[in-house]
PAMARBA-335822 format. One record per atom (N, C-alpha, C): residue in three letters; x, y negated, z. Coordinates in steps of 0.02 Angstrom, whole numbers, plus 32768, in hexadecimal, padded with zeros to 4 digits. Layout:
N
ALAXYZ ...
This chain:
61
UNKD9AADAA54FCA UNKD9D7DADC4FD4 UNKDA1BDAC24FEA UNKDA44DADC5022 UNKDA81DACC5035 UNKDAA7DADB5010 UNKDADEDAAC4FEC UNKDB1FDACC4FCD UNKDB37DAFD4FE9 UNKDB45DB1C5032 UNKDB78DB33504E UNKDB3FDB6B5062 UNKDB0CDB7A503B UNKDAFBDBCB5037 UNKDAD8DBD35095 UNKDAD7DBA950C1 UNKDACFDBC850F8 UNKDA80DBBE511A UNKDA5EDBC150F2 UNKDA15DBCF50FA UNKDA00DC0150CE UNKD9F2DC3250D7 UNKD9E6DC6850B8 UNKD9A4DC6D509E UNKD96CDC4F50C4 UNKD934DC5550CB UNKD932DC155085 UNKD93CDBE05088 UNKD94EDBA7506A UNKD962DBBF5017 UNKD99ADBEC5020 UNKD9A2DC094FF0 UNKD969DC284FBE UNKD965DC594FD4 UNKD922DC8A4FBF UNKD8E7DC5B4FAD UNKD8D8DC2D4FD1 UNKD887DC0C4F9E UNKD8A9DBF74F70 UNKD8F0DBDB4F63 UNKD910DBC34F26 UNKD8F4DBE24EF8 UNKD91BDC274EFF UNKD915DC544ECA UNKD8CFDC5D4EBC UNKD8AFDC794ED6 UNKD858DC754ED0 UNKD83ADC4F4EA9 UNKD856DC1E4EC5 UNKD832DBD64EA0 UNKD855DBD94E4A UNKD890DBEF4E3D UNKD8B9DBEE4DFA UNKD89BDC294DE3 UNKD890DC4B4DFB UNKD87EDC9B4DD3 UNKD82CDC774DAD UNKD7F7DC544DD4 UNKD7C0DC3C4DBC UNKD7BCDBFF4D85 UNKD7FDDBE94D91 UNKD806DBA84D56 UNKD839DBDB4D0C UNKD856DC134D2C UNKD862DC534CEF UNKD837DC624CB4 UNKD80EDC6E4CE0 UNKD7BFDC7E4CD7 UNKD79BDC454C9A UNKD7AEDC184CA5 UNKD795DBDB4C81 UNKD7C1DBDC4C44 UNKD7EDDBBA4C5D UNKD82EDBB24C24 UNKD83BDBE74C00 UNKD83ADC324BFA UNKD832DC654BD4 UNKD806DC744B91 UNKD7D4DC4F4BA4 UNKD7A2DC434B68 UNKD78DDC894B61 UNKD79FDCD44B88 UNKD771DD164B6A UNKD72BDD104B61 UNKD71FDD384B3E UNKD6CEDD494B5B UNKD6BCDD684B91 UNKD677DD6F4BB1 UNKD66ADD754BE6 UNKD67DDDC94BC9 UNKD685DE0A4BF8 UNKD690DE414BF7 UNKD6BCDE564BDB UNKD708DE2E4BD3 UNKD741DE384BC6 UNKD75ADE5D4BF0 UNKD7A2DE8B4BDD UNKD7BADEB54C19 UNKD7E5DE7A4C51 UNKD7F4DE3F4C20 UNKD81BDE0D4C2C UNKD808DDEE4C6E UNKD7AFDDE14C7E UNKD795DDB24C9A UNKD795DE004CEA UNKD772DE224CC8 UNKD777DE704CE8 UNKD7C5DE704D22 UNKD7E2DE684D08 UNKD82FDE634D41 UNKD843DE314D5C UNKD82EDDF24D42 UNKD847DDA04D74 UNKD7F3DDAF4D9A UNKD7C6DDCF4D95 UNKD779DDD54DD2 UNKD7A8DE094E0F UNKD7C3DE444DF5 UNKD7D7DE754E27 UNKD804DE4F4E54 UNKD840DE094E2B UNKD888DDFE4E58 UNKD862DDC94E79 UNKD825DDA04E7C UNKD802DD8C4E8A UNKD7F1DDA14EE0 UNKD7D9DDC54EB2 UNKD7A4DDF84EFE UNKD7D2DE0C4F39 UNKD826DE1F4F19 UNKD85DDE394F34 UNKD860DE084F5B UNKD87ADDCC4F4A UNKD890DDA04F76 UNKD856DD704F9B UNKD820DD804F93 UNKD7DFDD754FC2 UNKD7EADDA25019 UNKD7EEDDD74FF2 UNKD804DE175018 UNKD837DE015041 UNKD873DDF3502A UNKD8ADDDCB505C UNKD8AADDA5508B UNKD872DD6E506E UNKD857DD305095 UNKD83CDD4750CA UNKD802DD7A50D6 UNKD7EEDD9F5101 UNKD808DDB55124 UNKD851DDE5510C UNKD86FDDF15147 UNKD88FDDCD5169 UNKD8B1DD99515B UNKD8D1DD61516D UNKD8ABDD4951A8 UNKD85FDD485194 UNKD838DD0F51C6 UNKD824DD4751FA UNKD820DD8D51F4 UNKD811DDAC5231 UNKD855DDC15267 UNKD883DDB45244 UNKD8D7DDBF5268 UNKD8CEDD6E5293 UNKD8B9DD475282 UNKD8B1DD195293 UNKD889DD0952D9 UNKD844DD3752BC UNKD821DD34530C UNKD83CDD595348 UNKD856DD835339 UNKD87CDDC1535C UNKD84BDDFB5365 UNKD860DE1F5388 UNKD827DE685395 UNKD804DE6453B3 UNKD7BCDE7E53AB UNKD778DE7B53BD UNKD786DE7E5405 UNKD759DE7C5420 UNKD74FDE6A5460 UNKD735DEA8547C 
């Protein structure tokens, strides 16, 4: 990850990747509401990544 914030895309698997080591280090049980909301900010910023990489290709053809 860049100190200076200017990969965005770079950014976001960060977080991804920390939300799943959350996940770990939290110690809940499985079907916590806990685990339940770092899966959704998860999915969120999956979601981001996606858009990121289709802004990327540009518009369909």
């Amino acid at each position: 990850m860049k100190e200076d914030g200017s990969d965005p895309r770079a950014n976001l698997e960060y977080v991804r990747d920390m939300i799943e080591q959350l996940k770990v280090v939290s110690g809940v049980e499985k079907g916590a509401i806990l685990l339940y909301f770092l899966d959704m900010a998860k999915l969120e910023t999956e979601a981001w990544i996606a858009r990121l990489d289709q802004a990327a290709e540009g518009p369909p053809a």
